[in-house]
C-alpha positions as a Markdown table, in Angstrom:
| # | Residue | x | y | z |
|---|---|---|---|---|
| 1 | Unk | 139.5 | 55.3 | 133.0 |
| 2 | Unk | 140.1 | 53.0 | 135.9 |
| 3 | Unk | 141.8 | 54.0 | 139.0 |
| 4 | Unk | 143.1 | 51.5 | 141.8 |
| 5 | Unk | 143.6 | 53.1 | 145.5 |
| 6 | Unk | 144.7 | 51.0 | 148.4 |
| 7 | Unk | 143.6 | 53.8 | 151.4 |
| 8 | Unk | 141.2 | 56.7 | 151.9 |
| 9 | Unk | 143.5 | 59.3 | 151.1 |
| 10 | Unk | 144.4 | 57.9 | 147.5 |
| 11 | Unk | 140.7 | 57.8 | 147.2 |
| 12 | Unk | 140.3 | 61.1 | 148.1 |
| 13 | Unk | 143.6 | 62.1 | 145.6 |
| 14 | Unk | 141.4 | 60.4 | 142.9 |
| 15 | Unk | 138.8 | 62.9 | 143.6 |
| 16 | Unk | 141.3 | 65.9 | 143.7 |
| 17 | Unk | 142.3 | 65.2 | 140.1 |
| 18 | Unk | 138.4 | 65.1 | 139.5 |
| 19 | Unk | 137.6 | 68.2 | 141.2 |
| 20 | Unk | 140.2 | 70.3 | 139.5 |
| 21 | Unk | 138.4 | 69.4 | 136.3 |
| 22 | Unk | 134.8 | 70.5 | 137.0 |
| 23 | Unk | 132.9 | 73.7 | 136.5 |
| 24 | Unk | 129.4 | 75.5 | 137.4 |
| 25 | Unk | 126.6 | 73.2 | 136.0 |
| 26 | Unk | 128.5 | 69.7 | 136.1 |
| 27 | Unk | 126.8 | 67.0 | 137.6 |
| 28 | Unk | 129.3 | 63.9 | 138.7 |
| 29 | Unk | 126.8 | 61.1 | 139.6 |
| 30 | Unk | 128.5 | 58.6 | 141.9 |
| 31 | Unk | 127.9 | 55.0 | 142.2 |
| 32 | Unk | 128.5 | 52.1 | 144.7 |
| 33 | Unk | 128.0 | 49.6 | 147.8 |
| 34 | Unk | 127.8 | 50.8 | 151.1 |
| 35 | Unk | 130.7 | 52.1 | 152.5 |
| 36 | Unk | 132.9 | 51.9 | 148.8 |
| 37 | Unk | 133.9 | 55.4 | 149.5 |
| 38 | Unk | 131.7 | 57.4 | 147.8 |
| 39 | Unk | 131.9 | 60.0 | 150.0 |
| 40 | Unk | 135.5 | 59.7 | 150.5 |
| 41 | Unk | 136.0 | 60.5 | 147.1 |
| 42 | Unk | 133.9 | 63.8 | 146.8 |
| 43 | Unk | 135.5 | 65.0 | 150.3 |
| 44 | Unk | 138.9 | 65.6 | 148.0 |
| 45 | Unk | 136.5 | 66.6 | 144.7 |
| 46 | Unk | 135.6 | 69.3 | 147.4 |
| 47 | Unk | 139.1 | 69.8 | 148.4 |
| 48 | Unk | 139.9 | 70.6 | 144.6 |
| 49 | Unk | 136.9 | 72.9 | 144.6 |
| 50 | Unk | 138.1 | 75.0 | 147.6 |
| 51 | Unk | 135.1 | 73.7 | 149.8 |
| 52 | Unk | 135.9 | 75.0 | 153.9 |
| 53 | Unk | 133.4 | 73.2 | 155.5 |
| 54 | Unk | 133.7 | 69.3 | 156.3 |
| 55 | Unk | 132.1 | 67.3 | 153.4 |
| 56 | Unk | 129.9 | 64.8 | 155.6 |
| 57 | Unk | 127.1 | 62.0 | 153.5 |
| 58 | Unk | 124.0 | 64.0 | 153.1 |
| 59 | Unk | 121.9 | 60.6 | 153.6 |
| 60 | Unk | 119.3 | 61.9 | 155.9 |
| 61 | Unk | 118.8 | 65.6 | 155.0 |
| 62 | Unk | 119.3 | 64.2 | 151.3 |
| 63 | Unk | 121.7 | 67.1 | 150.1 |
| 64 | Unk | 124.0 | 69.8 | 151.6 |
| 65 | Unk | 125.5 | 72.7 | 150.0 |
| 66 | Unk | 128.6 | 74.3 | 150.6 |
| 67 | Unk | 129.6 | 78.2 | 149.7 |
| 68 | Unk | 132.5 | 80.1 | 149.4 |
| 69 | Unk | 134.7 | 77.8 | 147.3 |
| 70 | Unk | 135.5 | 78.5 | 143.5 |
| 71 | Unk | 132.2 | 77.5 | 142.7 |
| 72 | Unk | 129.4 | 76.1 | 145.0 |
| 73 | Unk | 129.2 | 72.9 | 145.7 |
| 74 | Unk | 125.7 | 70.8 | 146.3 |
| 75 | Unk | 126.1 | 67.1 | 147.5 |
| 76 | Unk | 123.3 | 65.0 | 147.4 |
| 77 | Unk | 122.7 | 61.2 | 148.8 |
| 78 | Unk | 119.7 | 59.5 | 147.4 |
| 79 | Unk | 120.1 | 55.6 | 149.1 |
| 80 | Unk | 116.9 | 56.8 | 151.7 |
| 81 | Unk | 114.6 | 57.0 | 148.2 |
| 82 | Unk | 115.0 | 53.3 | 147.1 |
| 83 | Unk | 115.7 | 54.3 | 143.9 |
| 84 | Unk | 112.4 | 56.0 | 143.4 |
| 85 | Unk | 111.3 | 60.1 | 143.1 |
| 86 | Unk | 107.8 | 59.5 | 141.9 |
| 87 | Unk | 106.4 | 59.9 | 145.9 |
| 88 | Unk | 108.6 | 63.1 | 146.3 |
| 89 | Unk | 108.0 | 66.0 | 145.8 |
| 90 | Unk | 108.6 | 67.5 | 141.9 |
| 91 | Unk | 111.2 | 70.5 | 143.4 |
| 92 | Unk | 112.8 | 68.0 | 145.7 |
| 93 | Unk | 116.6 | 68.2 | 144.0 |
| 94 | Unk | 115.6 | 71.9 | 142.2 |
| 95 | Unk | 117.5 | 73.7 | 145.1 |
| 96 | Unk | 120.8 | 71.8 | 144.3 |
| 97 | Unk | 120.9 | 71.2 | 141.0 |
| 98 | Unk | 121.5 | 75.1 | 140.1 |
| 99 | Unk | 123.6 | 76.5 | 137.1 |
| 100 | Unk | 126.2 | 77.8 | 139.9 |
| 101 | Unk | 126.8 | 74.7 | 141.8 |
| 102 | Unk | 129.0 | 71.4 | 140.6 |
| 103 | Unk | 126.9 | 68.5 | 141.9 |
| 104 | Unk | 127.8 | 65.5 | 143.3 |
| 105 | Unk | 124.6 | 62.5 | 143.4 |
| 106 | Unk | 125.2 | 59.4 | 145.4 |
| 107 | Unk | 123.1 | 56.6 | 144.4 |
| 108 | Unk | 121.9 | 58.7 | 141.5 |
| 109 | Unk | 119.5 | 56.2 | 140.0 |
| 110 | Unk | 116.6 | 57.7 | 140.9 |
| 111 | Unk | 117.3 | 61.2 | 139.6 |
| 112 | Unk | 119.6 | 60.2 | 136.2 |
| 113 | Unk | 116.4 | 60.2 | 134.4 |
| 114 | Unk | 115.3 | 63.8 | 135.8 |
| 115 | Unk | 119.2 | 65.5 | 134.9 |
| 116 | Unk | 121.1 | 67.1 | 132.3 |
| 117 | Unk | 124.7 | 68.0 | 132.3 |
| 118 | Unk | 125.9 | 64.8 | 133.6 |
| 119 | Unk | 129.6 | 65.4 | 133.3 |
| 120 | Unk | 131.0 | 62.3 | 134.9 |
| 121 | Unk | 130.1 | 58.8 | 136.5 |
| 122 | Unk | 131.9 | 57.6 | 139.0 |
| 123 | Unk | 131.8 | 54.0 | 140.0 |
| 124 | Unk | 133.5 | 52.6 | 143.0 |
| 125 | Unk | 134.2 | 48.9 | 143.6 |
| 126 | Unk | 135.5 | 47.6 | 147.0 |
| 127 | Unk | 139.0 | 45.2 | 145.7 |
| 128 | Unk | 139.9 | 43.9 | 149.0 |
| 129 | Unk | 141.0 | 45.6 | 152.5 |
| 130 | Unk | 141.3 | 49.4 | 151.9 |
| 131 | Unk | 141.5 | 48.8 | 148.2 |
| 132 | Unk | 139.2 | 50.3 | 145.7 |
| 133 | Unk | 138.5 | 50.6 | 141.9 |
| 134 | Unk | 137.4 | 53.9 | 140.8 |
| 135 | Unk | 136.3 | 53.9 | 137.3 |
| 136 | Unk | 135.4 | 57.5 | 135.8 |
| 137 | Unk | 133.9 | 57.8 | 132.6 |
| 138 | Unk | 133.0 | 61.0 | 130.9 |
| 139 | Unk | 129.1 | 62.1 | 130.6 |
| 140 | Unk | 127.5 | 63.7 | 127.5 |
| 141 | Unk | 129.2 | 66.9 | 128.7 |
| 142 | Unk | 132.6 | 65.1 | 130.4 |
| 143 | Unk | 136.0 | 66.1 | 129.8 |
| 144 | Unk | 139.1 | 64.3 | 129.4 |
| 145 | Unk | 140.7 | 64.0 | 133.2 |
């Protein structure tokens, strides 16, 4: 399916509808340029998911992960590995990719290899001023939006 926003709250709105669909154990890998709004979108995923705390890019602590929403939340970045886990160590994601948690993996190319439940991929294409294109398509595990 492929969405077209024109600001950072219909980006976010994008990743309401998202979030509303997800349970314990999904994995959403998300994909884009710098500053696409990859984040953007999994701030309102998060909203959705009942997340309190503010959803920040995890870039140079490599995930957070947020409690107390209707299911925990783990949000991972991955840009800082150059697309590469073999120098890291084995356990590195094992903390955030749990059963309990939905998680969200920004420039997921280096783990997609390593995970299971991939429910959804997300891809996000600047179109122009504030203007994105969202295209979500359903993982192995996905469901209809």
């Amino acid at each position: 399916m492929l969405e077209r926003t024109e600001s950072a709250a219909a980006t976010e709105a994008v990743g309401e509808r998202l979030g509303r669909e997800l349970e314990a154990g999904d994995v959403v890998l998300v994909s884009g340029e710098l500053g696409a709004g990859k984040t953007t979108l999994i701030r309102g995923a998060c909203a959705a998911l009942e997340v309190g705390a503010p959803v920040t890019s995890p870039t140079f602590t490599i995930g957070q992960r947020y409690e107390g929403g209707r299911v925990a939340v783990s949000h991972l970045d991955l840009y800082r590995l150059g697309g590469d886990l073999s120098g890291e160590d084995p356990g590195l994601l094992d903390d955030y990719l749990t059963p309990d948690a939905v998680a969200f993996i920004e420039w997921p190319g280096a783990a997609e290899p390593q995970l299971g439940r991939i429910a959804w991929r997300v891809e996000i294409r600047h179109a122009g001023g504030d203007g994105r294109e969202i295209e979500l398509s359903a993982g192995a595990t996905g469901r209809a939006a």
